[in-house]
HTML snippet that shows the backbone in 3Dmol.js (N, CA, C, O; Angstrom):
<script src="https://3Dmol.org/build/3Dmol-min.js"></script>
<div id="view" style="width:600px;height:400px;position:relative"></div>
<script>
const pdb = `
ATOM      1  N   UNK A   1      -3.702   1.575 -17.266  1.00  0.00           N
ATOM      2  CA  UNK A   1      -3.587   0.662 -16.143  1.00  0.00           C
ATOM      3  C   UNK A   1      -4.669   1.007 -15.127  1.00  0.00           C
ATOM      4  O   UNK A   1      -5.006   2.150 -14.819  1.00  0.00           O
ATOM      5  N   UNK A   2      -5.223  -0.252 -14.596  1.00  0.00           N
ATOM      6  CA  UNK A   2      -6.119   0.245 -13.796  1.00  0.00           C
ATOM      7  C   UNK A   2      -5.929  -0.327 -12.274  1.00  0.00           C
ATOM      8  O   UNK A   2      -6.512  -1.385 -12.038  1.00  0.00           O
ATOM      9  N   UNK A   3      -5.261   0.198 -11.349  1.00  0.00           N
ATOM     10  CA  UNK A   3      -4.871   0.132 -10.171  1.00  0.00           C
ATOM     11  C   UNK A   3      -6.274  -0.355  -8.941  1.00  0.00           C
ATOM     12  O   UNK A   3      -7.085   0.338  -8.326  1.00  0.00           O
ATOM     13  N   UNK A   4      -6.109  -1.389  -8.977  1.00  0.00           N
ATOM     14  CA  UNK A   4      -7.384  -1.935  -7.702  1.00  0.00           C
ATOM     15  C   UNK A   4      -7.414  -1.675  -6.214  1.00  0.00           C
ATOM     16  O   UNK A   4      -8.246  -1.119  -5.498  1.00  0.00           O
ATOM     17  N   UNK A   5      -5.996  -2.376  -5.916  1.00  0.00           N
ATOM     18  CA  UNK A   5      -5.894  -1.714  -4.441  1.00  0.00           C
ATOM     19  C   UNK A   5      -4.761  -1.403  -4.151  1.00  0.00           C
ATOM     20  O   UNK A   5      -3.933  -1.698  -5.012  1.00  0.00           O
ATOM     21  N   UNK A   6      -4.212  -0.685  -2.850  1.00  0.00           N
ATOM     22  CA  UNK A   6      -3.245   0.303  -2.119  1.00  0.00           C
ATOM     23  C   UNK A   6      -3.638  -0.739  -0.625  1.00  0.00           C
ATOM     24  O   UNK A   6      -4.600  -0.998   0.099  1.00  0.00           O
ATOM     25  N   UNK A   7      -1.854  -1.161  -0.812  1.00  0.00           N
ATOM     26  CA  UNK A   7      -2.012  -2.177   0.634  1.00  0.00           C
ATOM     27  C   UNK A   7      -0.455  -2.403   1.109  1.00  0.00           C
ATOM     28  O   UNK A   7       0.440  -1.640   0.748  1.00  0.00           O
ATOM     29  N   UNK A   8      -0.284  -3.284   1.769  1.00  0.00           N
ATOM     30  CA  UNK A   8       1.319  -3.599   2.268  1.00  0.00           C
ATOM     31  C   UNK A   8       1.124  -4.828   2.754  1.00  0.00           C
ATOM     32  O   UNK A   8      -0.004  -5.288   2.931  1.00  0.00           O
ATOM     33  N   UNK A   9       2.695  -5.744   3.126  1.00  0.00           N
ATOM     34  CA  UNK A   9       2.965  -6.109   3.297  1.00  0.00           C
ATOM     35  C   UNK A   9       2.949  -6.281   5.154  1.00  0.00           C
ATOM     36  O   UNK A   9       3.083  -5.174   5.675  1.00  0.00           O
ATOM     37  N   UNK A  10       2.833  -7.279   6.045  1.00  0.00           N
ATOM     38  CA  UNK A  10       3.391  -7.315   7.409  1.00  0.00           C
ATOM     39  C   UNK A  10       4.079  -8.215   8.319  1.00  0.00           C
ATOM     40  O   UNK A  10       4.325  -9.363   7.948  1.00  0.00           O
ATOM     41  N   UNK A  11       4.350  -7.885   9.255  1.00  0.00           N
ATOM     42  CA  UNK A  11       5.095  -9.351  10.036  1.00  0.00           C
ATOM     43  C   UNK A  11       4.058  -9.934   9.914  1.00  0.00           C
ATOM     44  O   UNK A  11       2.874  -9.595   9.898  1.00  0.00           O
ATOM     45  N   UNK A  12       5.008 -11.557   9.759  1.00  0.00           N
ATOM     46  CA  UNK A  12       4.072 -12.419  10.218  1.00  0.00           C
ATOM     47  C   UNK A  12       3.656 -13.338   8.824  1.00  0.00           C
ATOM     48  O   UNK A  12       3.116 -14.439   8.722  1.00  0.00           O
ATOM     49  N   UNK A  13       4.070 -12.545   7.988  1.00  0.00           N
ATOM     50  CA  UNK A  13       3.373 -12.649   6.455  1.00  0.00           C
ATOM     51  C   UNK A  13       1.821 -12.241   6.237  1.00  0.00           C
ATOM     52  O   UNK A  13       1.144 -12.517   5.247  1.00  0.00           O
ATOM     53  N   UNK A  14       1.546 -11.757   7.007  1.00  0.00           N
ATOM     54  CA  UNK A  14       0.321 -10.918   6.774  1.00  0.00           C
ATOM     55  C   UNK A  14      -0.145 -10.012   5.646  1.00  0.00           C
ATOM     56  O   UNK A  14       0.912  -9.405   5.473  1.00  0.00           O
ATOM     57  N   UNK A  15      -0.965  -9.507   4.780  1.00  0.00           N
ATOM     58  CA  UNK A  15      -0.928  -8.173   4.080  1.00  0.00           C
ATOM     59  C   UNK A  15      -2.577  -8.246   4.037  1.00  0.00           C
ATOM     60  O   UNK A  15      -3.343  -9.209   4.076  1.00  0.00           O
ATOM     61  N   UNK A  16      -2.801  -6.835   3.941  1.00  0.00           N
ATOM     62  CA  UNK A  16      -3.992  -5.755   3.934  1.00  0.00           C
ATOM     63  C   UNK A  16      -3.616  -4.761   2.783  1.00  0.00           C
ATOM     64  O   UNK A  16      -2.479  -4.432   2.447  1.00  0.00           O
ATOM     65  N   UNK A  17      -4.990  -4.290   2.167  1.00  0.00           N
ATOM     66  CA  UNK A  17      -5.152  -3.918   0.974  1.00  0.00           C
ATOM     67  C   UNK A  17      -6.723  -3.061   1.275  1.00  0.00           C
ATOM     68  O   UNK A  17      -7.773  -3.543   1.701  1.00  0.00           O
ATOM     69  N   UNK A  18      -6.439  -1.766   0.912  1.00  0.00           N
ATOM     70  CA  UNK A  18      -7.470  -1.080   0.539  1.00  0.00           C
ATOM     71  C   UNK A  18      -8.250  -1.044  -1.257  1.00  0.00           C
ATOM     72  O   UNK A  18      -7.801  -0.719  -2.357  1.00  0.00           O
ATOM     73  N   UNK A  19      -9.292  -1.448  -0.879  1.00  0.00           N
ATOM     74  CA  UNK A  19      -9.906  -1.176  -2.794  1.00  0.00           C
ATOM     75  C   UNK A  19      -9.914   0.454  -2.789  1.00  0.00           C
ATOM     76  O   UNK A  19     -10.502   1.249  -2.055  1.00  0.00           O
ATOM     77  N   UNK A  20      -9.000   0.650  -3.935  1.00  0.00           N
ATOM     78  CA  UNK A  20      -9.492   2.019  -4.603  1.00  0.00           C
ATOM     79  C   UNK A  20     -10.389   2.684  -5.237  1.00  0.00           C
ATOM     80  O   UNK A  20     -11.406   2.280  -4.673  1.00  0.00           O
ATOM     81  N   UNK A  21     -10.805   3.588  -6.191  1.00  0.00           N
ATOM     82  CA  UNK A  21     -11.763   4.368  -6.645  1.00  0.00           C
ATOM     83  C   UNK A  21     -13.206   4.309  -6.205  1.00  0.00           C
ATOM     84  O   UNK A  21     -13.448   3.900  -5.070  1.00  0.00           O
ATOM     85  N   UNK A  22     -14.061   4.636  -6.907  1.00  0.00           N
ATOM     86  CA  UNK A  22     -15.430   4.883  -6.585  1.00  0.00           C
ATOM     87  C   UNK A  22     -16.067   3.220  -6.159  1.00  0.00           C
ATOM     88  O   UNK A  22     -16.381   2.360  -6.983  1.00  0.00           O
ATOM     89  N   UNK A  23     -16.103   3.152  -5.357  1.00  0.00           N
ATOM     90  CA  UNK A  23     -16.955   2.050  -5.209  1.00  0.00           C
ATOM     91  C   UNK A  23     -15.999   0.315  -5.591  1.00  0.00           C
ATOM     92  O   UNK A  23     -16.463  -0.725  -6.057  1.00  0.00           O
ATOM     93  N   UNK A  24     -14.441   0.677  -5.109  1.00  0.00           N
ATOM     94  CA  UNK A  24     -13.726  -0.461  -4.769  1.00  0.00           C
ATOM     95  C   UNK A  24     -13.610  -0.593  -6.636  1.00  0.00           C
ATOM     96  O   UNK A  24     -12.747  -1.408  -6.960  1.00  0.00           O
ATOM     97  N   UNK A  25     -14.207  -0.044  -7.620  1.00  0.00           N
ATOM     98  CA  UNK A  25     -13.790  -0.220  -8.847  1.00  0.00           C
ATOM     99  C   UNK A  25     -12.533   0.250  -9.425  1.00  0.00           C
ATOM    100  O   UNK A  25     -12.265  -0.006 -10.599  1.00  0.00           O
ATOM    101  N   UNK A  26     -11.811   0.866  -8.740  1.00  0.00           N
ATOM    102  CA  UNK A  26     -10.475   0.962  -9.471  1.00  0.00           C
ATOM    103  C   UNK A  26      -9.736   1.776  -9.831  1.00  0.00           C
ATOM    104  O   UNK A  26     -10.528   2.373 -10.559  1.00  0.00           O
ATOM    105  N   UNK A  27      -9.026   2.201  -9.906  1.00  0.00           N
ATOM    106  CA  UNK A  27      -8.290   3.596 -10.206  1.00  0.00           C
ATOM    107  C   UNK A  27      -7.716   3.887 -11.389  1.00  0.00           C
ATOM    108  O   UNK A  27      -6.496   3.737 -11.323  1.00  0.00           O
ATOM    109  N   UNK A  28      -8.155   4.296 -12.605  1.00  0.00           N
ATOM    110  CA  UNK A  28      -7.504   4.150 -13.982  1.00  0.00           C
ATOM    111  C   UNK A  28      -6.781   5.218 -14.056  1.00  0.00           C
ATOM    112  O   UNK A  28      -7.200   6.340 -13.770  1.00  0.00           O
ATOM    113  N   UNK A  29      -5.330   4.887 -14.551  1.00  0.00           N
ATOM    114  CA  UNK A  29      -4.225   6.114 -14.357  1.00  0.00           C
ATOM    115  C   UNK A  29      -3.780   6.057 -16.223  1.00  0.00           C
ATOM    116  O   UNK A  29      -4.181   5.064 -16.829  1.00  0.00           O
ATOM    117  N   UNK A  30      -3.431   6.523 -16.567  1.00  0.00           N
ATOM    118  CA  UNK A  30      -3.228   7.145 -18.080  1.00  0.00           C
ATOM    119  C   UNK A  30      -2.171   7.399 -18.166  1.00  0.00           C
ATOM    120  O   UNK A  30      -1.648   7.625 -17.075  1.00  0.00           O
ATOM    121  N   UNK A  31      -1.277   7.516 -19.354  1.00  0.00           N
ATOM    122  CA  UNK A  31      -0.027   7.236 -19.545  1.00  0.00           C
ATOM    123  C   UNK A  31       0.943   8.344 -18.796  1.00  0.00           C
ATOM    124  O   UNK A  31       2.106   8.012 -19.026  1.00  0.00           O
ATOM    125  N   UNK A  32       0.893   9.604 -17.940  1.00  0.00           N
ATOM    126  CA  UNK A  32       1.052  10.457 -17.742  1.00  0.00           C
ATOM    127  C   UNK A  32       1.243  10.676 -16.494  1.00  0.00           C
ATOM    128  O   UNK A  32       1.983  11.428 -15.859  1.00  0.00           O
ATOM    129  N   UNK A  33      -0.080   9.368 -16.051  1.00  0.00           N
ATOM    130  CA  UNK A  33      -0.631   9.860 -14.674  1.00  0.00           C
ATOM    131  C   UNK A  33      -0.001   9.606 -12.907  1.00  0.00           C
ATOM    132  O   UNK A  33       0.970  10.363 -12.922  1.00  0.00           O
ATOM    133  N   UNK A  34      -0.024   9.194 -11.969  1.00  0.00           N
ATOM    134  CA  UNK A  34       0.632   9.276 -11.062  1.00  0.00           C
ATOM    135  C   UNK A  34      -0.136   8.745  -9.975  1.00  0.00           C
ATOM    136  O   UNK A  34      -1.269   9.226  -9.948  1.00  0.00           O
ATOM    137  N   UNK A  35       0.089   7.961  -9.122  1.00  0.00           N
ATOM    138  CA  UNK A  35      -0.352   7.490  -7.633  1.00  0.00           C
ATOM    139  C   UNK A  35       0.152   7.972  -6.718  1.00  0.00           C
ATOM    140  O   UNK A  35       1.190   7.389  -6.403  1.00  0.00           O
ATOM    141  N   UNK A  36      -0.244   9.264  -5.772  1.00  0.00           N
ATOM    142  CA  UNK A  36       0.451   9.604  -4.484  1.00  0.00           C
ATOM    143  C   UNK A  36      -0.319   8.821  -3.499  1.00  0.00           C
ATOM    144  O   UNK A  36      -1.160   8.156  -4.103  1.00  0.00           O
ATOM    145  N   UNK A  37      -0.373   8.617  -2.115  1.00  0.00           N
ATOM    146  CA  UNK A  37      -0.635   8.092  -0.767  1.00  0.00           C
ATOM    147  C   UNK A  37       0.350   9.003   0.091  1.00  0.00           C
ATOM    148  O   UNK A  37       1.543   9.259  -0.071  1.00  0.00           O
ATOM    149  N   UNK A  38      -0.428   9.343   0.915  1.00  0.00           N
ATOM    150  CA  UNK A  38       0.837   9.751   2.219  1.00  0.00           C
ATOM    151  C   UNK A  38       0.607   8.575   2.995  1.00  0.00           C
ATOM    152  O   UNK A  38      -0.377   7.855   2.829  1.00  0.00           O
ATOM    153  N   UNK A  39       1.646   8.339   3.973  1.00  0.00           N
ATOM    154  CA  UNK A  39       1.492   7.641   4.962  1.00  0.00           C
ATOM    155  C   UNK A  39       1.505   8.435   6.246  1.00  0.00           C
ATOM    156  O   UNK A  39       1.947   9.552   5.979  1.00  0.00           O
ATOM    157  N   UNK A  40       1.166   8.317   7.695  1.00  0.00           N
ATOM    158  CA  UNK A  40       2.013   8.841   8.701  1.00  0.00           C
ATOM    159  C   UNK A  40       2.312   7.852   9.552  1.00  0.00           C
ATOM    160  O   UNK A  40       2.029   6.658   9.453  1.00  0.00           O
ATOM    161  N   UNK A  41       2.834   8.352  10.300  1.00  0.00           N
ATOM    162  CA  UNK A  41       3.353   7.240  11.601  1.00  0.00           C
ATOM    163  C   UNK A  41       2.184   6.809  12.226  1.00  0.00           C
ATOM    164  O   UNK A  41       1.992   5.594  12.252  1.00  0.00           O
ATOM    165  N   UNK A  42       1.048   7.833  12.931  1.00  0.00           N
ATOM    166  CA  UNK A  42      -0.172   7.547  13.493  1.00  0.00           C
ATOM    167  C   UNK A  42      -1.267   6.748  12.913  1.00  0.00           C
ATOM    168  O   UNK A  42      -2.136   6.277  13.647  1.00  0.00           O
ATOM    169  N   UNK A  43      -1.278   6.505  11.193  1.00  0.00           N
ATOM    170  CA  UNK A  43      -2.198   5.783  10.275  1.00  0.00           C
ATOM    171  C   UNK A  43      -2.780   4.323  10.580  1.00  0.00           C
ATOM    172  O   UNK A  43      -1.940   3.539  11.021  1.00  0.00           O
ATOM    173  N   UNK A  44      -3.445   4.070  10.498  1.00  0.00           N
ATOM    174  CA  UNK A  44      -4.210   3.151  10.592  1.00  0.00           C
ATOM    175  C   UNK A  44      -3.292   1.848  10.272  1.00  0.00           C
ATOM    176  O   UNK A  44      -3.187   0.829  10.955  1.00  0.00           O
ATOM    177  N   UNK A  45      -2.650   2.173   9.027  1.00  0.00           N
ATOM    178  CA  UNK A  45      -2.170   1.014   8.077  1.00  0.00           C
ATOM    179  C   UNK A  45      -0.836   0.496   8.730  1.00  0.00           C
ATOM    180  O   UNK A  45      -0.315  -0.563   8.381  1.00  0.00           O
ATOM    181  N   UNK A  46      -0.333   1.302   9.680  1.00  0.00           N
ATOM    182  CA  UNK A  46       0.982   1.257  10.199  1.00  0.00           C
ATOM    183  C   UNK A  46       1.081  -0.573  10.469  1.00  0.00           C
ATOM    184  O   UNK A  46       1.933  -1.384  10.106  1.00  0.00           O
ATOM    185  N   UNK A  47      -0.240  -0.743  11.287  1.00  0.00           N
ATOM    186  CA  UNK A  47      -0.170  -2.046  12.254  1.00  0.00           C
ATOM    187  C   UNK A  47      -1.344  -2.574  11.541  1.00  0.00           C
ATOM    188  O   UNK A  47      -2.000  -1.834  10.808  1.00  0.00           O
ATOM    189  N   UNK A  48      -1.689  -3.993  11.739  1.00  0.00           N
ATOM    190  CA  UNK A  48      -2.820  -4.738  11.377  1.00  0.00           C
ATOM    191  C   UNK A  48      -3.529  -4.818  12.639  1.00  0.00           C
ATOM    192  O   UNK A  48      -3.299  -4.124  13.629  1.00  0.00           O
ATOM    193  N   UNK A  49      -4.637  -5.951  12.492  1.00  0.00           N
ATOM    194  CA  UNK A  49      -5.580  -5.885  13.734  1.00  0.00           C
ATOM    195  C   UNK A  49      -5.049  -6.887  14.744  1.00  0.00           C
ATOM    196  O   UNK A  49      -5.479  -7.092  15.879  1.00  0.00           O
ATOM    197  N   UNK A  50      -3.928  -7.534  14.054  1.00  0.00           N
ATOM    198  CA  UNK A  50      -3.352  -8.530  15.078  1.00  0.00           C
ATOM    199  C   UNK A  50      -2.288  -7.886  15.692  1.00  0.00           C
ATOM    200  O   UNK A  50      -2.034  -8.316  16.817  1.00  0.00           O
ATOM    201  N   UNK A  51      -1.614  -7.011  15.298  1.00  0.00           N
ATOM    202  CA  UNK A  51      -0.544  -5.565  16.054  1.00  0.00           C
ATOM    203  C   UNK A  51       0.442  -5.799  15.655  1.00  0.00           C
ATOM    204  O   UNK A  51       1.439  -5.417  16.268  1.00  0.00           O
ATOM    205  N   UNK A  52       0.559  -6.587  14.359  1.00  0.00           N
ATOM    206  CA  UNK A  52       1.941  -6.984  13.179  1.00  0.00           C
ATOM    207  C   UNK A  52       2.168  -5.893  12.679  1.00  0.00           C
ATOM    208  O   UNK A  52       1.340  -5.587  11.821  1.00  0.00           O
ATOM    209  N   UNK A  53       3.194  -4.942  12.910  1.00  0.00           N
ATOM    210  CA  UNK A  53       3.767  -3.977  12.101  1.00  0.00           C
ATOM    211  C   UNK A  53       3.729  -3.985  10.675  1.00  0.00           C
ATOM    212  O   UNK A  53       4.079  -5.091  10.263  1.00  0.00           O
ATOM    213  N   UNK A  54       3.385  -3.027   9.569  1.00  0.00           N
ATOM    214  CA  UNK A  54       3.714  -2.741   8.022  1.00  0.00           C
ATOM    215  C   UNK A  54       4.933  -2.819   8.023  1.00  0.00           C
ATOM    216  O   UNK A  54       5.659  -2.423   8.935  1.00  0.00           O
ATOM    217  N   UNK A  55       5.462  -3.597   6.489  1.00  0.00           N
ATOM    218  CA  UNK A  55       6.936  -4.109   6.584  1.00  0.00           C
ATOM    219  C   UNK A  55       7.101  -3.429   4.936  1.00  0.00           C
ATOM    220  O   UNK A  55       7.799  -2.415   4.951  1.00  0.00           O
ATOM    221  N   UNK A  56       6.886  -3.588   4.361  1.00  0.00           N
ATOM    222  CA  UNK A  56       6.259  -2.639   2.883  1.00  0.00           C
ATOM    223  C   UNK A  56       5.132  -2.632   2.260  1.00  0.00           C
ATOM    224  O   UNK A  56       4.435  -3.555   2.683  1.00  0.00           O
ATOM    225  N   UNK A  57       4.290  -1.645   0.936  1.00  0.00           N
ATOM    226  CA  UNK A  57       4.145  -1.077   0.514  1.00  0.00           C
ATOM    227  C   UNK A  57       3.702  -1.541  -0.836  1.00  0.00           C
ATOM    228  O   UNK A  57       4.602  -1.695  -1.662  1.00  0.00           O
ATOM    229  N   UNK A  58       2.473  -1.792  -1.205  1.00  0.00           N
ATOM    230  CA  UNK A  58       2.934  -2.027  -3.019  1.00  0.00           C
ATOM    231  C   UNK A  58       0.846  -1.703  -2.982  1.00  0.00           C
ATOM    232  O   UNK A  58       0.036  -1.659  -2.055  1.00  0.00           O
ATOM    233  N   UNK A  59       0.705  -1.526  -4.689  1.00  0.00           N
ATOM    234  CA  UNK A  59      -0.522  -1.442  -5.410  1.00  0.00           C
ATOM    235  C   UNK A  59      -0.500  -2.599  -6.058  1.00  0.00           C
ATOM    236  O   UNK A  59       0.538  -3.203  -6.327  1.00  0.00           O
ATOM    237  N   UNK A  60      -1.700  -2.994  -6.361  1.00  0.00           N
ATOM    238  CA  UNK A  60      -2.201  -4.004  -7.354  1.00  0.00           C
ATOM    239  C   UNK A  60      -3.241  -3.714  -8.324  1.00  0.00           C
ATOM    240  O   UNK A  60      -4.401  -3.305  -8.263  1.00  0.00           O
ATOM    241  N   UNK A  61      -2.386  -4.086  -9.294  1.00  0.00           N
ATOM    242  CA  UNK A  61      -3.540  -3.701 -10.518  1.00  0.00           C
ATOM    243  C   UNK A  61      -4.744  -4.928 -11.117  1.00  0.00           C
ATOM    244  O   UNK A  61      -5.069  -6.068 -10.785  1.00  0.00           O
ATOM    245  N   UNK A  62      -5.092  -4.081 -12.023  1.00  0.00           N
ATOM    246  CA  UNK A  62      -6.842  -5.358 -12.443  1.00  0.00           C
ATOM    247  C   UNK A  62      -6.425  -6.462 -12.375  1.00  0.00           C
ATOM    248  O   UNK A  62      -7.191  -7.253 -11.824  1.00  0.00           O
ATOM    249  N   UNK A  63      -5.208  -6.967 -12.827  1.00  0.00           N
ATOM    250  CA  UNK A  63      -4.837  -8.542 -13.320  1.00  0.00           C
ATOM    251  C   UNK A  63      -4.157  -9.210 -11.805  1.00  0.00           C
ATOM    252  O   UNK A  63      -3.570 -10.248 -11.499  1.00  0.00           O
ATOM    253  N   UNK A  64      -4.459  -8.382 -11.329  1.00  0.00           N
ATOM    254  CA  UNK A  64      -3.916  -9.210  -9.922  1.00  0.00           C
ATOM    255  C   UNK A  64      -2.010  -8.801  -9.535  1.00  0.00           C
ATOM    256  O   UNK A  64      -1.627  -9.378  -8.517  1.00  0.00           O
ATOM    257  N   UNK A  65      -1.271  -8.204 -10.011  1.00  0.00           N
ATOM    258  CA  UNK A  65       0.105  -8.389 -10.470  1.00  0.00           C
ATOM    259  C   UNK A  65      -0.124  -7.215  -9.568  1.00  0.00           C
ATOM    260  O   UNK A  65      -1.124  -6.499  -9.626  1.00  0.00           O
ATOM    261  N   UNK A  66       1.182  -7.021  -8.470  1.00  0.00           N
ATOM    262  CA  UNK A  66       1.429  -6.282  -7.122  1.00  0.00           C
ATOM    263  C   UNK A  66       3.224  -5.369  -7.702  1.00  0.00           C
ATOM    264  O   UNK A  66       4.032  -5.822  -8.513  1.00  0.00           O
ATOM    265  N   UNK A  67       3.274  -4.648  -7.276  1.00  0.00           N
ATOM    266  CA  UNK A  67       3.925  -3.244  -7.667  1.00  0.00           C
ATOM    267  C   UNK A  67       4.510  -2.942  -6.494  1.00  0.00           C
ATOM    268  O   UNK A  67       3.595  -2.342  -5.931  1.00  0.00           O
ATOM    269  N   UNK A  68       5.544  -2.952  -5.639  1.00  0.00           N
ATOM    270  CA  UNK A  68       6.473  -2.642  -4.449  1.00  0.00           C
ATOM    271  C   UNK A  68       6.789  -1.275  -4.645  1.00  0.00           C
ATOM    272  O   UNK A  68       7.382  -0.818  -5.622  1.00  0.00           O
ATOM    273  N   UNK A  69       6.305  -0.560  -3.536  1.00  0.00           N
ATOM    274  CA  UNK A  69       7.329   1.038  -3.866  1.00  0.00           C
ATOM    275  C   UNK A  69       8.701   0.784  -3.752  1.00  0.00           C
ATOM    276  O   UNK A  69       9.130   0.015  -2.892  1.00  0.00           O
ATOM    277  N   UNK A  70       9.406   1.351  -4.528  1.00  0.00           N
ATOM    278  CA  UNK A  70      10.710   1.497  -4.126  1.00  0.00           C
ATOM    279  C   UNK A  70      11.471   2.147  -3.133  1.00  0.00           C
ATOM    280  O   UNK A  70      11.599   3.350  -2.908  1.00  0.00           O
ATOM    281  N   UNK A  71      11.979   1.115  -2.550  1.00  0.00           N
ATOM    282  CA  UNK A  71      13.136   1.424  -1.124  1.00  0.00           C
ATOM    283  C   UNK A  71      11.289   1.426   0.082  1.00  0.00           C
ATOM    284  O   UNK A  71      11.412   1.893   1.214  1.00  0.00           O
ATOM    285  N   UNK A  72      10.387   1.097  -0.189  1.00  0.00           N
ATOM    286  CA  UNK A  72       9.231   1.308   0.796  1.00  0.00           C
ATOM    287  C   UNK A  72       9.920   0.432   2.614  1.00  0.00           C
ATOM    288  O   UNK A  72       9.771   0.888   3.748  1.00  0.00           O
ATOM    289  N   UNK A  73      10.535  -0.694   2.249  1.00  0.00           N
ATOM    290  CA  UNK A  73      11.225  -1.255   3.095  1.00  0.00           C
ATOM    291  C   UNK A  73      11.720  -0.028   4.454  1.00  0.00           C
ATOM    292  O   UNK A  73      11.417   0.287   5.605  1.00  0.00           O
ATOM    293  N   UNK A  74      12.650   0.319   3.372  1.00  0.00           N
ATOM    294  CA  UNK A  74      13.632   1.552   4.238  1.00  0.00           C
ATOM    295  C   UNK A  74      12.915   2.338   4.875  1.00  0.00           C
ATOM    296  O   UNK A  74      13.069   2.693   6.043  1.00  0.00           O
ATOM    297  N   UNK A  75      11.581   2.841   3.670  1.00  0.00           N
ATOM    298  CA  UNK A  75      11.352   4.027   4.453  1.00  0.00           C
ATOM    299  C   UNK A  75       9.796   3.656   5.426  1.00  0.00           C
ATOM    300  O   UNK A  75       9.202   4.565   6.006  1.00  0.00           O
ATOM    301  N   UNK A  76       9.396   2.460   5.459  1.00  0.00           N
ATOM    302  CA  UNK A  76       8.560   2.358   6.570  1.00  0.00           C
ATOM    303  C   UNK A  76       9.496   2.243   7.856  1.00  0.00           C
ATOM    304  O   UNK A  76       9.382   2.936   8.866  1.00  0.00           O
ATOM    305  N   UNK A  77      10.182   1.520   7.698  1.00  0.00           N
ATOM    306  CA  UNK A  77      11.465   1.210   8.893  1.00  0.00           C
ATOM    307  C   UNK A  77      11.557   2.317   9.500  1.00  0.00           C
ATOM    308  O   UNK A  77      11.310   2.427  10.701  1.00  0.00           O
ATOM    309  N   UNK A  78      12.099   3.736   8.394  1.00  0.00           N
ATOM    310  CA  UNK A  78      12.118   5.086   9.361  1.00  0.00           C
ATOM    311  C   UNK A  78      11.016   5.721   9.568  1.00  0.00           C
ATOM    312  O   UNK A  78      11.203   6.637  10.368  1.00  0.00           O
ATOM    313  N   UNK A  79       9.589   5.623   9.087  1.00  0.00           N
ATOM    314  CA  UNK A  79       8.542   6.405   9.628  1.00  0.00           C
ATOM    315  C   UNK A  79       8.104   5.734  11.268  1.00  0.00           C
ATOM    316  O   UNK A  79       7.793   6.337  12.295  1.00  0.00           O
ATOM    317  N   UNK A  80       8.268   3.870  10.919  1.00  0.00           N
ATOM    318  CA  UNK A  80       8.207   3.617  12.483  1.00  0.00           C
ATOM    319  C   UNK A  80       8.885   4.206  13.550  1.00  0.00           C
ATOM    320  O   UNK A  80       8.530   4.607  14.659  1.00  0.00           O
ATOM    321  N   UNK A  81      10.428   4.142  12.676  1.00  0.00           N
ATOM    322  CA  UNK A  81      11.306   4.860  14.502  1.00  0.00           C
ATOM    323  C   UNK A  81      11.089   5.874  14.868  1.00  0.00           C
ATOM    324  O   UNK A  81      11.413   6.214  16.006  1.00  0.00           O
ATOM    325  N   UNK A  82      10.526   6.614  14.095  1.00  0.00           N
ATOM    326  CA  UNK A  82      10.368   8.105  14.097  1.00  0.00           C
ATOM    327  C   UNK A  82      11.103   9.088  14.032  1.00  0.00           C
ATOM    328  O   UNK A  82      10.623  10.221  14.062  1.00  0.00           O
TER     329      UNK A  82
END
`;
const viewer = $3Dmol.createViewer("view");
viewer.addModel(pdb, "pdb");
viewer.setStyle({}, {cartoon: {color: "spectrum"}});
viewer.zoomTo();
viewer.render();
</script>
C-alpha cells in the first residue's frame, strides 16, 4: 500500500492533507509495516487557516480511498480540551 497523504477532517466541512514521503511521492508500507504521527495540542494541524478546528483524522492512499483513525473523533475532542 502506498499511503499519499496524512490529513483530517474540519468544521465547516473543510479538510487539509499533508503529501507524504520524499518529494509528496508517497509512503509505501509493506505487509508488516505501520504509520505513526503524533499530534499535539500546539500543532499546526489542530486549526486550518480559516480557525475551523480538526474534527478527525484519516490517510489516503494512491487510489484516492481515505482511512479514518479509529475513535480519532474522541480523541481530537480530548487533545483540544486539554
Amino acid at each position: 500500500m502506498v499511503l499519499r497523504l496524512f490529513g483530517g477532517d474540519y468544521e465547516g466541512e473543510a479538510l487539509l492533507g499533508t503529501y507524504l514521503g520524499e518529494k509528496g511521492a508517497g509512503l509505501r508500507l509493506g505487509e508488516s509495516d505501520f504509520f505513526e504521527k503524533t499530534i499535539m495540542a500546539d500543532n499546526s494541524m489542530c486549526m486550518d487557516l480559516e480557525g475551523n478546528f480538526l474534527i478527525r483524522v484519516w490517510v489516503e492512499d494512491s487510489t484516492g480511498r481515505r482511512y479514518y483513525f479509529k475513535k480519532s473523533t474522541e480523541q481530537v475532542k480530548s487533545l483540544l480540551q486539554g
